[in-house]
N, C-alpha and C positions, 0 to 999 in steps of 0.2 A: 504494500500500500504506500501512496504516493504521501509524505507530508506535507503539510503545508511549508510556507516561507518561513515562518515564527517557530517552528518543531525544526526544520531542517537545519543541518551545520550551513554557514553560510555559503560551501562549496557547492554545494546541491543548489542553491540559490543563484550562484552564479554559473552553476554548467548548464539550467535551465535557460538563462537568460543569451548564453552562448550561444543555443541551439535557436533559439527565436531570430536572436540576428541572423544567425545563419541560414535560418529559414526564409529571411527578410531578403539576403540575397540568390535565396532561387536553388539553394542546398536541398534536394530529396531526403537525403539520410539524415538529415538533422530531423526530418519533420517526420521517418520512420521513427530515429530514437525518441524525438519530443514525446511522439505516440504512445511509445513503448512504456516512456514514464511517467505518464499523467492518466492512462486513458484510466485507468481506475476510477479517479478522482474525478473524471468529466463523465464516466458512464454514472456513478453514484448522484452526483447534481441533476444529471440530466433523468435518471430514474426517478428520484424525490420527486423531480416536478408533473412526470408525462406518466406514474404508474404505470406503465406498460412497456417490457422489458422489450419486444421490437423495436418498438419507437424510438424507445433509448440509445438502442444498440445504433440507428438509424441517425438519430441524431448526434451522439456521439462523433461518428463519420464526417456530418457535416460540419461540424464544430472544425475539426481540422482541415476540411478543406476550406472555411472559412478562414481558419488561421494560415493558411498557403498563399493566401487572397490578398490577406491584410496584414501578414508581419511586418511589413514596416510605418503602420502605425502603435506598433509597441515602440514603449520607452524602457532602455534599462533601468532606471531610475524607480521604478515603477515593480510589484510585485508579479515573476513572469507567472505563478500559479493561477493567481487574483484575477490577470490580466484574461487570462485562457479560461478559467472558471463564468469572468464576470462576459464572454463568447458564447459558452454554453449559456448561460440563465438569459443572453437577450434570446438567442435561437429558441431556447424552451417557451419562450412568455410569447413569440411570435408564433409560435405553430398551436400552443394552448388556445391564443385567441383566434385563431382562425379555424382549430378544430371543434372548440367549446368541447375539450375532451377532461373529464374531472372524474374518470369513474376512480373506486378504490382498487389497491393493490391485489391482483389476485392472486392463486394459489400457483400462476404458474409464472406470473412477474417477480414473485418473492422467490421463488426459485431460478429467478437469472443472477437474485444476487450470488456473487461470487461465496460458497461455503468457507476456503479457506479467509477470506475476508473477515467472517463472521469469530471463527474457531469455534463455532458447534456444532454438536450431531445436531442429527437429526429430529429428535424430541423436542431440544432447547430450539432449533431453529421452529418448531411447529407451536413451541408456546411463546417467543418472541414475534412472529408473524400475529398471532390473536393480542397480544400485547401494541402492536404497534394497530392492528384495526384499531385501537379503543378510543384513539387519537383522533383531534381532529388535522384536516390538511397542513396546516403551516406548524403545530405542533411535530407532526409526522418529518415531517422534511427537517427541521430542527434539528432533529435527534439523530436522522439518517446521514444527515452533513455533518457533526460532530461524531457520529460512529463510523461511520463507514470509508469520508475523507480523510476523519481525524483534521478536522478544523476547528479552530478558537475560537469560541462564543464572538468574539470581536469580527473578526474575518464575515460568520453568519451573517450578523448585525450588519456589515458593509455590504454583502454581499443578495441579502435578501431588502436591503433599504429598509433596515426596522433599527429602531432605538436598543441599543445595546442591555437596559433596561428589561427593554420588553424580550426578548429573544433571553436572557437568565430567566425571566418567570415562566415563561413559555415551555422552556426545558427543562423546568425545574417540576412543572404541575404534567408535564408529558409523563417525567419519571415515575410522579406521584398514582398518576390514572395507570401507568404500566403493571406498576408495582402491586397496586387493587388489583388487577385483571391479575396477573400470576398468583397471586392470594387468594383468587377465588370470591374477593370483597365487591360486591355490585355498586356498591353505595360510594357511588362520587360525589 
């Protein structure tokens, strides 16, 4: 799993940022490695938002060939993760609103998440999947983007345009509804 800017040594930060320029001028293999080391972290954004693990995989795809398009308006200066993440979430909010697609995660999109991703069997993955139903949408994604990217409550905060504020309580009463639902407690 890819981390973020803020979790990685600042070398990961800058070979990231190497490969972007390099993508900026017309490098293929930059933009296979970019691939290779981000795509986790752009299929996980991109699944939060579009529940449906085709679409993801689908939009994932496009995210880099938008990033092929447009490297060089990245700045190094600028976070290359953030930059490539904040690609996927405009691509996800434009095909959302042109699909009106909002259904919930199903039993065979929670299975495109990656298992080793997760580190559960199969049990845990079948009571975390009922655990994460209990949520609502932006709770859900929350949670998905601090577990599954391993992003910073901050990073979410910037990256979903919510008050950093709001995004700790959000994750914090997701936990709490989670934690009901595996207890067996109805009463939220």
């Amino acid at each position: 799993m890819l981390m973020t800017s803020e979790y990685a040594p600042a070398e990961e930060r800058h070979r990231l940022q190497r490969m972007l320029l390099r993508v900026a001028e017309g490098d293929r293999e930059a933009l296979a490695e970019l691939y290779r080391h981000t795509r986790a972290a752009v299929y996980g954004l991109a699944l939060s938002y579009l529940k449906n693990a085709h679409d993801a995989q689908d939009l994932t795809q496009d995210v880099y060939v938008q990033v092929w398009d447009c490297a060089q308006q990245y700045r190094p200066t600028g976070s290359p993760i953030g930059w490539l993440l904040t690609v996927c979430r405009s691509l996800c909010l434009m095909r959302l609103r042109r699909e009106k697609n909002n259904a919930a995660l199903s039993e065979e999109e929670w299975d495109a998440i990656p298992a080793q991703a997760c580190g559960l069997d199969a049990d845990e993955r079948i009571l975390l999947q009922q655990a994460l139903g209990s949520l609502a949408e932006e709770e859900r994604r929350i949670v998905l983007l601090h577990a599954v990217t391993g992003m910073k409550h901050r990073e979410i905060a910037a990256l979903l345009e919510l008050p950093l504020p709001t995004v700790l309580s959000k994750y914090h009463r997701a936990l709490k509804k989670m934690r009901s639902t595996l207890e067996g407690d109805d009463a939220r």
